[in-house]
Biopython code that builds the backbone (N, CA, C, O; Angstrom):
import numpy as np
from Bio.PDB.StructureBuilder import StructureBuilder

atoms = [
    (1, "UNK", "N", (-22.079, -4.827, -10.309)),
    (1, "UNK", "CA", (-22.650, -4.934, -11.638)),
    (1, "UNK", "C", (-23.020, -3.560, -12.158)),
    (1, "UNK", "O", (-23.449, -2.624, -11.484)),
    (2, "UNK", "N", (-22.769, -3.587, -13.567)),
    (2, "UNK", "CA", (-23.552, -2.305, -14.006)),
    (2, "UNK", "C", (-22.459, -1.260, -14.010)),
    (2, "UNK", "O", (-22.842, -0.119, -14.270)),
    (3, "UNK", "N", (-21.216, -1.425, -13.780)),
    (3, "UNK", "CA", (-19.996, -0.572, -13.558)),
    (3, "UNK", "C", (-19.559, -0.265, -14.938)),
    (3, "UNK", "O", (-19.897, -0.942, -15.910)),
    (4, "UNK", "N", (-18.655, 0.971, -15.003)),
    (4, "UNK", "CA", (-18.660, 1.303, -16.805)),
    (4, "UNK", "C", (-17.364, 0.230, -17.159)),
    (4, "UNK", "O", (-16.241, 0.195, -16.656)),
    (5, "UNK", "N", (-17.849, -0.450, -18.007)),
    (5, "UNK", "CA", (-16.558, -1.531, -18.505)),
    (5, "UNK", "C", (-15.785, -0.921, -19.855)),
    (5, "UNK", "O", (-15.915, 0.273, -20.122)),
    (6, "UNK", "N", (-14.947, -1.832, -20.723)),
    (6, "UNK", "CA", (-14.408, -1.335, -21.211)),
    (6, "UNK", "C", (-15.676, -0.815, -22.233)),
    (6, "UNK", "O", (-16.869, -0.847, -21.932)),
    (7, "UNK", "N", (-15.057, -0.294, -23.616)),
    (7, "UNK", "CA", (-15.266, 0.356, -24.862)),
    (7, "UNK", "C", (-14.862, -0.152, -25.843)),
    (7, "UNK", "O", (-14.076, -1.098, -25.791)),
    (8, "UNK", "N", (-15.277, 0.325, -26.901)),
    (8, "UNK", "CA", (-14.565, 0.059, -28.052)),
    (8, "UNK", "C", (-13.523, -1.130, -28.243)),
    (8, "UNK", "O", (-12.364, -1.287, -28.627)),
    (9, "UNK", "N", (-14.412, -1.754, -27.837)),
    (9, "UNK", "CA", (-13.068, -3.390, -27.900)),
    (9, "UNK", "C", (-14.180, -4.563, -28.602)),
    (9, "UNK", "O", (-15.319, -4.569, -28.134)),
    (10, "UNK", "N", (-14.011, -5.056, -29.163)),
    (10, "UNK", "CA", (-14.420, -6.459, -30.135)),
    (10, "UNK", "C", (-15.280, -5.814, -31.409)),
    (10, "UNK", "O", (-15.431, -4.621, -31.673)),
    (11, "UNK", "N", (-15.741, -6.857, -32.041)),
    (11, "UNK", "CA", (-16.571, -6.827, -33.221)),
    (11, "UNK", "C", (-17.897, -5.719, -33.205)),
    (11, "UNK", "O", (-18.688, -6.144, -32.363)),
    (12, "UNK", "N", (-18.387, -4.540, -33.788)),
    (12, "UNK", "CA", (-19.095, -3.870, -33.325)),
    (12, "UNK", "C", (-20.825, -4.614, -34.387)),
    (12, "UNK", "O", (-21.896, -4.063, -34.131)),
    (13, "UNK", "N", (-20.812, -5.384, -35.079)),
    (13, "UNK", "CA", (-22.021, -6.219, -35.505)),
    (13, "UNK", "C", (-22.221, -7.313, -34.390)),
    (13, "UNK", "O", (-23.066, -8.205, -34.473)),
    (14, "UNK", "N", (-21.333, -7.144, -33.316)),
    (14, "UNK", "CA", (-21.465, -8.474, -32.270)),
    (14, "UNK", "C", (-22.326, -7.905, -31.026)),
    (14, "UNK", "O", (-23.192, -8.298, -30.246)),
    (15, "UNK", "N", (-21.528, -6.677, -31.324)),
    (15, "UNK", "CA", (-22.073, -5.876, -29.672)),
    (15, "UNK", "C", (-23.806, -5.448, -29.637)),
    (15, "UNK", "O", (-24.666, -5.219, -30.487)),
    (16, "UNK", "N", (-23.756, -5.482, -28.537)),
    (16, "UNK", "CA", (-25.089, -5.533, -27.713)),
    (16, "UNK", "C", (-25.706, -4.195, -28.054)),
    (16, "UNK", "O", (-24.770, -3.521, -28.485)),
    (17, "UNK", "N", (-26.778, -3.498, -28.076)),
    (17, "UNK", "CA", (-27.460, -2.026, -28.165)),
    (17, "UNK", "C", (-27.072, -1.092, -27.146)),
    (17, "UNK", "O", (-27.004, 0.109, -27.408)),
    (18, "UNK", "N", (-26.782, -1.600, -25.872)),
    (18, "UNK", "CA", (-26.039, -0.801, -25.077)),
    (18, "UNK", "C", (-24.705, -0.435, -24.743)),
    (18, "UNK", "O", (-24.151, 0.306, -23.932)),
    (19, "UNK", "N", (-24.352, -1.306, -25.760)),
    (19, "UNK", "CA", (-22.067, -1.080, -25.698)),
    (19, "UNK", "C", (-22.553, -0.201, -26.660)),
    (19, "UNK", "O", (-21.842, 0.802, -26.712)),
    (20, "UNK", "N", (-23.976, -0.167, -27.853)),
    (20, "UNK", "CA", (-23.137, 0.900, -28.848)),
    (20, "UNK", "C", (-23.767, 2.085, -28.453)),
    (20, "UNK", "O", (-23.506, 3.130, -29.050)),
    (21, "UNK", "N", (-24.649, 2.059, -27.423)),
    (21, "UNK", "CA", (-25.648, 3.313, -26.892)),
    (21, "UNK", "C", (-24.761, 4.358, -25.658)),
    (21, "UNK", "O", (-25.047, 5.478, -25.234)),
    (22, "UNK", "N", (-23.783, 3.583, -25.384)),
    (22, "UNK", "CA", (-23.265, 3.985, -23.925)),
    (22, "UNK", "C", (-22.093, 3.054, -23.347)),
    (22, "UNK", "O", (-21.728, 2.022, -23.910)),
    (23, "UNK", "N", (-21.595, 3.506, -22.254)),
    (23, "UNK", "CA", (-20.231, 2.505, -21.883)),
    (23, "UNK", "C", (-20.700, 2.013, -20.805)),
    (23, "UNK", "O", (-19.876, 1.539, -20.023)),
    (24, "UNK", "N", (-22.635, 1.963, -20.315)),
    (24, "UNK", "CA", (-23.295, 1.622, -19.407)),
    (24, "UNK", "C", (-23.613, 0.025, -19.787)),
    (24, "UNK", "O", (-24.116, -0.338, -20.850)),
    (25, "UNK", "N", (-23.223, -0.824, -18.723)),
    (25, "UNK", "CA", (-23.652, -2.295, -19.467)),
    (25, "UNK", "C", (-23.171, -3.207, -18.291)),
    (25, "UNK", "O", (-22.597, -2.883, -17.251)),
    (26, "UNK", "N", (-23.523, -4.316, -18.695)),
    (26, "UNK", "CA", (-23.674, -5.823, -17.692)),
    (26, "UNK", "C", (-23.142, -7.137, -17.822)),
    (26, "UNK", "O", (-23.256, -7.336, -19.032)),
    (27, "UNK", "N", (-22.840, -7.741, -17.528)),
    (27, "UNK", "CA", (-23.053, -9.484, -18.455)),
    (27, "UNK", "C", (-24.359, -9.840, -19.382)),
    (27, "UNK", "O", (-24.498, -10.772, -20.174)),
    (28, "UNK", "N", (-25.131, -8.952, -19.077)),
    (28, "UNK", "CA", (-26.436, -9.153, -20.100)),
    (28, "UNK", "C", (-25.819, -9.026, -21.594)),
    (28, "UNK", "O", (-26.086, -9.668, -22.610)),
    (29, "UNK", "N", (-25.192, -8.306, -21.442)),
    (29, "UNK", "CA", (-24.473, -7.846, -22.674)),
    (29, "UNK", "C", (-23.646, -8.843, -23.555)),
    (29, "UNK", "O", (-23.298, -8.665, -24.723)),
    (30, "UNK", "N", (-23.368, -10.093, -22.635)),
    (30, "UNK", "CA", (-22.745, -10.786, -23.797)),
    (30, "UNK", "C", (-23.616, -12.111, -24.067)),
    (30, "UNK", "O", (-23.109, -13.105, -24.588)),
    (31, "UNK", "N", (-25.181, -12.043, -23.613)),
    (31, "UNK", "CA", (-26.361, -13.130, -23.983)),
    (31, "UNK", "C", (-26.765, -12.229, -25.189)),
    (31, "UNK", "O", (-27.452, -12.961, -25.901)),
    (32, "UNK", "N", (-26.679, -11.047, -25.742)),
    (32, "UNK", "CA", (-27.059, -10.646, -26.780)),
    (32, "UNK", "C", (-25.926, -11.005, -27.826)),
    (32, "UNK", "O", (-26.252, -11.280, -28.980)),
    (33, "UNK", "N", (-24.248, -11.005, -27.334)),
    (33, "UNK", "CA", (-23.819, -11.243, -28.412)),
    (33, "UNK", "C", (-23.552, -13.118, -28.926)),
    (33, "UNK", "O", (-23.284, -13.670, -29.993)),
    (34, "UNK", "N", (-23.812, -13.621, -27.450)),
    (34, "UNK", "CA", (-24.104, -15.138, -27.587)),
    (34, "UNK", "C", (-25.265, -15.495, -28.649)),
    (34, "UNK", "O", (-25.315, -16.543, -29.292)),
    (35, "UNK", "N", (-26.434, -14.150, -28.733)),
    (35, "UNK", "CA", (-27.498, -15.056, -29.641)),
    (35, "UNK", "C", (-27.334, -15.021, -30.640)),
    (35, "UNK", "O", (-27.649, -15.985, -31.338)),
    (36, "UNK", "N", (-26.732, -13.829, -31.209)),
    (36, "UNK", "CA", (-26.076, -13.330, -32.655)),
    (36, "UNK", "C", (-24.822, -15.222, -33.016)),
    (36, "UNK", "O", (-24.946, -16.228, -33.714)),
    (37, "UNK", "N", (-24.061, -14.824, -32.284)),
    (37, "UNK", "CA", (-23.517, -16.399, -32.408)),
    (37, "UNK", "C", (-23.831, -17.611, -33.115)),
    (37, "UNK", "O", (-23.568, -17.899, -34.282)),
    (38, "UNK", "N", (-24.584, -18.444, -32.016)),
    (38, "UNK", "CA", (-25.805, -19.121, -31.921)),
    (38, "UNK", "C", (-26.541, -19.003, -33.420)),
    (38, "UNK", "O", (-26.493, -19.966, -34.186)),
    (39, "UNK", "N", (-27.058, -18.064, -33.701)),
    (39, "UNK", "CA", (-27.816, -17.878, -34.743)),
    (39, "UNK", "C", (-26.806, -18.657, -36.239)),
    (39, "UNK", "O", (-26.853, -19.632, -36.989)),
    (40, "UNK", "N", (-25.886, -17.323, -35.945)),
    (40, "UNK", "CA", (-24.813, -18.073, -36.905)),
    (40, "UNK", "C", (-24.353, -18.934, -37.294)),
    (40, "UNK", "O", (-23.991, -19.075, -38.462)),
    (41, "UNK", "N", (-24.185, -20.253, -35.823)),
    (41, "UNK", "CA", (-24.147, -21.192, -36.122)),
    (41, "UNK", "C", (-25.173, -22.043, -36.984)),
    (41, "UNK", "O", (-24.893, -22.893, -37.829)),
    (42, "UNK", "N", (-26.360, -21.637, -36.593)),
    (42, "UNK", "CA", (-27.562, -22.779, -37.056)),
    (42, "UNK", "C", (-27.678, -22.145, -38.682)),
    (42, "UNK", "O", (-27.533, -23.074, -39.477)),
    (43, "UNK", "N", (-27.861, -21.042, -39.259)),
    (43, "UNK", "CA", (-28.154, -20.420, -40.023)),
    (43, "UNK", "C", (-26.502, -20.465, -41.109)),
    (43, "UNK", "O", (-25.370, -20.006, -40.953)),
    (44, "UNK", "N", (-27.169, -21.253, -42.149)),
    (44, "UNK", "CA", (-25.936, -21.194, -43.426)),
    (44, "UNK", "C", (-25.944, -19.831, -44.021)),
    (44, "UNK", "O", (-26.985, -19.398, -44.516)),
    (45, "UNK", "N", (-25.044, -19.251, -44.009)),
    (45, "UNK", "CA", (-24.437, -18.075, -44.555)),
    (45, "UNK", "C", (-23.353, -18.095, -45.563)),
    (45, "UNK", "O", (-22.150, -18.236, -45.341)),
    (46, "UNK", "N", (-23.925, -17.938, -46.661)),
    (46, "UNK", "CA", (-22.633, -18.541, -47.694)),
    (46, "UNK", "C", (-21.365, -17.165, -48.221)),
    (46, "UNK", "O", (-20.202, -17.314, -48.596)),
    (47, "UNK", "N", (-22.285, -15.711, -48.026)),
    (47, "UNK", "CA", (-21.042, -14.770, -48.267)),
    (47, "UNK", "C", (-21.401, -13.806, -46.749)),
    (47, "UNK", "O", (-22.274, -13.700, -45.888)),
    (48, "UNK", "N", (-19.660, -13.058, -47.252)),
    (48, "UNK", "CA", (-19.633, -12.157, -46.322)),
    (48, "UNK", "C", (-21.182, -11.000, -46.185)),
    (48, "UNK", "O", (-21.818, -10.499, -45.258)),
    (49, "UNK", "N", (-21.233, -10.993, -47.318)),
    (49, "UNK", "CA", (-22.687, -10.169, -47.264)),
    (49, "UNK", "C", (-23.806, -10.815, -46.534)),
    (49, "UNK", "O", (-24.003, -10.437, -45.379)),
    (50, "UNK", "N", (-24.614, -11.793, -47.074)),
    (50, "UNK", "CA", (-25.006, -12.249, -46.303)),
    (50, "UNK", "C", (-25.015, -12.330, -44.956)),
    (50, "UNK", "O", (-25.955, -12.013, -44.228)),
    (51, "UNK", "N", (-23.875, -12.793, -44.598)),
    (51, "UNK", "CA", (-23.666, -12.789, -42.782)),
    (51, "UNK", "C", (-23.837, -11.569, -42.008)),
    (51, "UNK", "O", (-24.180, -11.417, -40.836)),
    (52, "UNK", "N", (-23.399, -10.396, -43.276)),
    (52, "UNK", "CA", (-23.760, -8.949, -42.087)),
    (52, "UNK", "C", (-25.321, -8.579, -42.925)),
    (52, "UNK", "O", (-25.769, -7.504, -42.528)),
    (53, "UNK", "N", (-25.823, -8.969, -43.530)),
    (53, "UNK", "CA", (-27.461, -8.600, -43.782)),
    (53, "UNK", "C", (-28.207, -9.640, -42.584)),
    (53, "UNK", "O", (-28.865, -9.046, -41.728)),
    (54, "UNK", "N", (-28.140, -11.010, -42.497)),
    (54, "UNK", "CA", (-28.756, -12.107, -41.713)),
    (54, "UNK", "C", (-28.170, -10.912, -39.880)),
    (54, "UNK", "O", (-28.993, -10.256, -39.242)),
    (55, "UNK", "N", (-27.093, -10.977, -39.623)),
    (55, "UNK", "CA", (-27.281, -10.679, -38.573)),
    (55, "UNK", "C", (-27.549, -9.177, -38.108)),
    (55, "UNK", "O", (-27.862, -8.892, -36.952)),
    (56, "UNK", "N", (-27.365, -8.085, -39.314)),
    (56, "UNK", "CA", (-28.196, -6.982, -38.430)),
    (56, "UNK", "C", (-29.967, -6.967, -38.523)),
    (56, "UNK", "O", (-30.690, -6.132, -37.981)),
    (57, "UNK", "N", (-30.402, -8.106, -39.344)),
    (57, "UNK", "CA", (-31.567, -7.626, -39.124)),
    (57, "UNK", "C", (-32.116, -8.691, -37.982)),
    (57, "UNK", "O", (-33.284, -8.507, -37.640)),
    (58, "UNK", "N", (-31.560, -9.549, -37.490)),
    (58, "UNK", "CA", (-30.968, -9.903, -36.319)),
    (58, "UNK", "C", (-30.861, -9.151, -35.239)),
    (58, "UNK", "O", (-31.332, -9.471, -34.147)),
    (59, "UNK", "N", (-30.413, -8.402, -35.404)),
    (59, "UNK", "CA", (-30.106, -7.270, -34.361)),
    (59, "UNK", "C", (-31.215, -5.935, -34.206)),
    (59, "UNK", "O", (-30.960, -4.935, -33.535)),
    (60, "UNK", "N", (-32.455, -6.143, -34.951)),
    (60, "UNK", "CA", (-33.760, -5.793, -35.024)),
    (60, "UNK", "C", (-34.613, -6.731, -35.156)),
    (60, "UNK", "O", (-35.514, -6.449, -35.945)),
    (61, "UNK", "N", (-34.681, -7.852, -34.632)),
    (61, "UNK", "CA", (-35.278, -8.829, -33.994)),
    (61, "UNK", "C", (-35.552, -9.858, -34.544)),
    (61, "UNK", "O", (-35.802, -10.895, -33.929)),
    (62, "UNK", "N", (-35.551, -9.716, -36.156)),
    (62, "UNK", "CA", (-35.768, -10.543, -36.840)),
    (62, "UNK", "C", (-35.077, -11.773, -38.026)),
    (62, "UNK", "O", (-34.488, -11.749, -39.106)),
    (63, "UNK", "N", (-35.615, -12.873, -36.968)),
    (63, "UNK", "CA", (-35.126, -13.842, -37.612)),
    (63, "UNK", "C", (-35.030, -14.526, -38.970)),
    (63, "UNK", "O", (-36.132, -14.769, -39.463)),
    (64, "UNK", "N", (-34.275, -14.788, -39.484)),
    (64, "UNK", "CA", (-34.645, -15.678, -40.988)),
    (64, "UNK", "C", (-35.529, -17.010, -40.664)),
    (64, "UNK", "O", (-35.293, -18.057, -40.061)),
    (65, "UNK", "N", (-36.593, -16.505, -41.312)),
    (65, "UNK", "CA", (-37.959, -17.924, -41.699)),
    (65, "UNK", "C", (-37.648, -19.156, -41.521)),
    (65, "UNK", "O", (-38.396, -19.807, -40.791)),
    (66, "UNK", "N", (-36.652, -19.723, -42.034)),
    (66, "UNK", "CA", (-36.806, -20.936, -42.383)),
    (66, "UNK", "C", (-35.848, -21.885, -41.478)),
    (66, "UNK", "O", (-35.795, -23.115, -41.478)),
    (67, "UNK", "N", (-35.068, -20.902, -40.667)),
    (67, "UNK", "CA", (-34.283, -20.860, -39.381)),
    (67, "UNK", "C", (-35.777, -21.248, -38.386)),
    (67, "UNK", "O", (-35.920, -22.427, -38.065)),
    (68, "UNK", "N", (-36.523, -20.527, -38.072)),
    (68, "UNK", "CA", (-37.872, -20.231, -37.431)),
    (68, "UNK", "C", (-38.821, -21.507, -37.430)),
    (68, "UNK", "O", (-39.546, -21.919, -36.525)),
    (69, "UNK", "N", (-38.623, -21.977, -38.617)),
    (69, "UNK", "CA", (-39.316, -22.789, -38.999)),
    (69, "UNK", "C", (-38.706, -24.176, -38.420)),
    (69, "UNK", "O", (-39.056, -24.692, -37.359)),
    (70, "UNK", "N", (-37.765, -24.666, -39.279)),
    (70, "UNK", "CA", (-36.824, -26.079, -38.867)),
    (70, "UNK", "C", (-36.356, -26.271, -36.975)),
    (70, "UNK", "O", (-36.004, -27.321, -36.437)),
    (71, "UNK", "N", (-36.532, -24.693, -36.211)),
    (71, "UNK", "CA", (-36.124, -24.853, -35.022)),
    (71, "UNK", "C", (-36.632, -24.146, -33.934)),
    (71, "UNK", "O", (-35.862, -23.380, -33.354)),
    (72, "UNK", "N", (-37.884, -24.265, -33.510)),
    (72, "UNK", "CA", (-39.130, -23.530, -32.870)),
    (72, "UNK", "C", (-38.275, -23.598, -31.386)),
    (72, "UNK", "O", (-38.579, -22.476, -30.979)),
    (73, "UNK", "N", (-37.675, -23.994, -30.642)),
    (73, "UNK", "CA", (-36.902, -23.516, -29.908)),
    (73, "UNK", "C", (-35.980, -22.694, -29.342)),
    (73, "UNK", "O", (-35.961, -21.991, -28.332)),
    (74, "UNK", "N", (-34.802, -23.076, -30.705)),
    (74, "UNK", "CA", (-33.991, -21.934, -30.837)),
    (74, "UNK", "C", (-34.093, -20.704, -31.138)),
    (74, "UNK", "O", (-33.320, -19.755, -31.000)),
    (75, "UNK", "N", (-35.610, -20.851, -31.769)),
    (75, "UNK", "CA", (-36.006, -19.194, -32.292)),
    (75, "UNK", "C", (-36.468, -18.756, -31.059)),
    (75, "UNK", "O", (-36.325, -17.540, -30.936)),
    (76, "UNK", "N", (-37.056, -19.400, -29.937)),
    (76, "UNK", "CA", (-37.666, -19.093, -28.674)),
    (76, "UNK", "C", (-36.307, -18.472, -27.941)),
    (76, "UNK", "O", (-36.366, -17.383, -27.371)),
    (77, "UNK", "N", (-34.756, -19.452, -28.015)),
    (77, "UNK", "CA", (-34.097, -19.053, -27.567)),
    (77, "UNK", "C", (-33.407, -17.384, -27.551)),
    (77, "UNK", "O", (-33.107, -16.624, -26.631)),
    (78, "UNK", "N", (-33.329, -17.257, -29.305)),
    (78, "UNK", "CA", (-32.981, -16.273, -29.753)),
    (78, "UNK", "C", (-33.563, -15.051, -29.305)),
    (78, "UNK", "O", (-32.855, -14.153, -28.847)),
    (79, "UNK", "N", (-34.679, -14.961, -29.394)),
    (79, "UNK", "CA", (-35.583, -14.093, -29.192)),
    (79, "UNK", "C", (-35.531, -13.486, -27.824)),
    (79, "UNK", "O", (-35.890, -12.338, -27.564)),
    (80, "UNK", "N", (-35.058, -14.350, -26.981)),
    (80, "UNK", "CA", (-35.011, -13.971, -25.401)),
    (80, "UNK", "C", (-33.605, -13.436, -25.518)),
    (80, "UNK", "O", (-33.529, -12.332, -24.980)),
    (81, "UNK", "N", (-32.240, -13.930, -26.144)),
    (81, "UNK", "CA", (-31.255, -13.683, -26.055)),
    (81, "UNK", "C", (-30.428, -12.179, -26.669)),
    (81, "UNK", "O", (-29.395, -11.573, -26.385)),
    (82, "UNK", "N", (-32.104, -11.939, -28.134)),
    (82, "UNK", "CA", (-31.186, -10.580, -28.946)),
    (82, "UNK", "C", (-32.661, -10.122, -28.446)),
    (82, "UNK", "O", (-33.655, -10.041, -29.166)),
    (83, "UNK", "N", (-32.594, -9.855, -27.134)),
    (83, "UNK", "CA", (-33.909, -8.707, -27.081)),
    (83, "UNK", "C", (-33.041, -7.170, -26.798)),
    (83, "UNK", "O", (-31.898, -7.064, -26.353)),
    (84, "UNK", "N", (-33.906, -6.141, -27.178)),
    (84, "UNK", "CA", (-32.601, -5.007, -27.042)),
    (84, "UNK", "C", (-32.996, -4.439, -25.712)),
    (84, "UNK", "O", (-32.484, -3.324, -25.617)),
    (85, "UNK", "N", (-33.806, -4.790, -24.477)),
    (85, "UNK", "CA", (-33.797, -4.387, -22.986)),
    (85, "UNK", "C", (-32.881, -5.400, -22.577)),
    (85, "UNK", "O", (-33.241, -6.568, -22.719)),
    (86, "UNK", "N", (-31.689, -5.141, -22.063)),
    (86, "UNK", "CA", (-31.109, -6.395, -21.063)),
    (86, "UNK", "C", (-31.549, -7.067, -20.363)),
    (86, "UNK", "O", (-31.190, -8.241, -20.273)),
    (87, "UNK", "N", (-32.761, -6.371, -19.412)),
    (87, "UNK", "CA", (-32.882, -6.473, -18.460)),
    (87, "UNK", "C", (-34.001, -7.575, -18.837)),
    (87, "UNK", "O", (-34.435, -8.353, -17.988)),
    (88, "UNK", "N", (-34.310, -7.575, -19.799)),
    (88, "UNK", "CA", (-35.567, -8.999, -20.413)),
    (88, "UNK", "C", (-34.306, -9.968, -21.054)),
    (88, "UNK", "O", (-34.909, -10.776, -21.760)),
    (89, "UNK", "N", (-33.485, -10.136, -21.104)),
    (89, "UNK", "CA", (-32.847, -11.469, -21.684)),
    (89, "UNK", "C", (-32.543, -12.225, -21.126)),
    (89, "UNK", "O", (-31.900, -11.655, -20.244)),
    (90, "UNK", "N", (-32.490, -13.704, -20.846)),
    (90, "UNK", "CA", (-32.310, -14.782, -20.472)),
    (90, "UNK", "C", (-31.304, -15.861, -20.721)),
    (90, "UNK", "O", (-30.920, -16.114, -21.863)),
    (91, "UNK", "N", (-30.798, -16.609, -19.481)),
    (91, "UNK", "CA", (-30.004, -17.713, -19.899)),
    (91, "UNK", "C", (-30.529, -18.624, -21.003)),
    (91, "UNK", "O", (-31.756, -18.725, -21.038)),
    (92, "UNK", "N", (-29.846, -19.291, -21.891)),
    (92, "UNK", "CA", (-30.298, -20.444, -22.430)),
    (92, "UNK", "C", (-30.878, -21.274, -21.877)),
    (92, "UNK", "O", (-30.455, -21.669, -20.791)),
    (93, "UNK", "N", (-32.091, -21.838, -22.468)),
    (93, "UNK", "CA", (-33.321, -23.174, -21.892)),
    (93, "UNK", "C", (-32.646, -24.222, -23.305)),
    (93, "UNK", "O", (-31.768, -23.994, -24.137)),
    (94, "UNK", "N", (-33.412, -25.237, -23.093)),
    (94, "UNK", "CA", (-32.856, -26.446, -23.430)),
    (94, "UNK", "C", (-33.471, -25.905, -25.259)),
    (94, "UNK", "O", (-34.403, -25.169, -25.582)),
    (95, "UNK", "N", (-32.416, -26.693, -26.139)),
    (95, "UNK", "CA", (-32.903, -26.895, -27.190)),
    (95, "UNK", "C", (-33.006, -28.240, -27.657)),
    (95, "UNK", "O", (-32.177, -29.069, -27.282)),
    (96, "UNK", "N", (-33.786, -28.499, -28.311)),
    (96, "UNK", "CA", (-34.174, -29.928, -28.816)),
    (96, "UNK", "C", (-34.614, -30.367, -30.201)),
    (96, "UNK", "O", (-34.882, -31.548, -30.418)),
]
sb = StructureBuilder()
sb.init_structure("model")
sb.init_model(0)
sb.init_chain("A")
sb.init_seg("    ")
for serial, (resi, resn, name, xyz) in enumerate(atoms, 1):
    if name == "N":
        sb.init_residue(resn, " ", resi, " ")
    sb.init_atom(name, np.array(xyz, "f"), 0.0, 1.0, " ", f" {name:<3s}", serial, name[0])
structure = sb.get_structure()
């Protein structure tokens, strides 16, 4: 684990703080781009704009409200999933 993987390969609004900090990284790395996901799914995004405003500020921790609101879980989920230490992020727990 922890070996230098690839680079510059997929979506760079997807990637994790440490694919874009360094070519140092883990499988942790793809529970950050799973939460970005995830998010997406639950969260209606009607333009392209939108979707890259909702998920970089996303990618500084913060969730849209009303996402937060309707799903006190998933925001629990999220939160563990787009944290920017790897080493604090977590598998998915149940949502309900």
């Amino acid at each position: 684990m922890g070996e230098e993987l690839t680079s510059n390969i997929g979506t760079k609004l997807y990637a994790s703080p440490e694919q874009t900090e360094s070519n140092y990284y883990s499988f942790e790395t793809d529970h950050f781009s799973a939460g970005l996901v995830l998010l997406e799914l639950f969260q209606p995004l009607y333009t392209e704009m939108q979707r890259i405003q909702v998920l970089t500020k996303a990618r500084e921790g913060l969730i849209p409200v009303d996402l937060e609101l309707k799903f006190k879980d998933l925001n629990d989920n999220l939160k563990e999933l787009l944290n920017p230490n790897p080493w604090h992020r977590s598998d998915l727990k149940s949502i309900t």
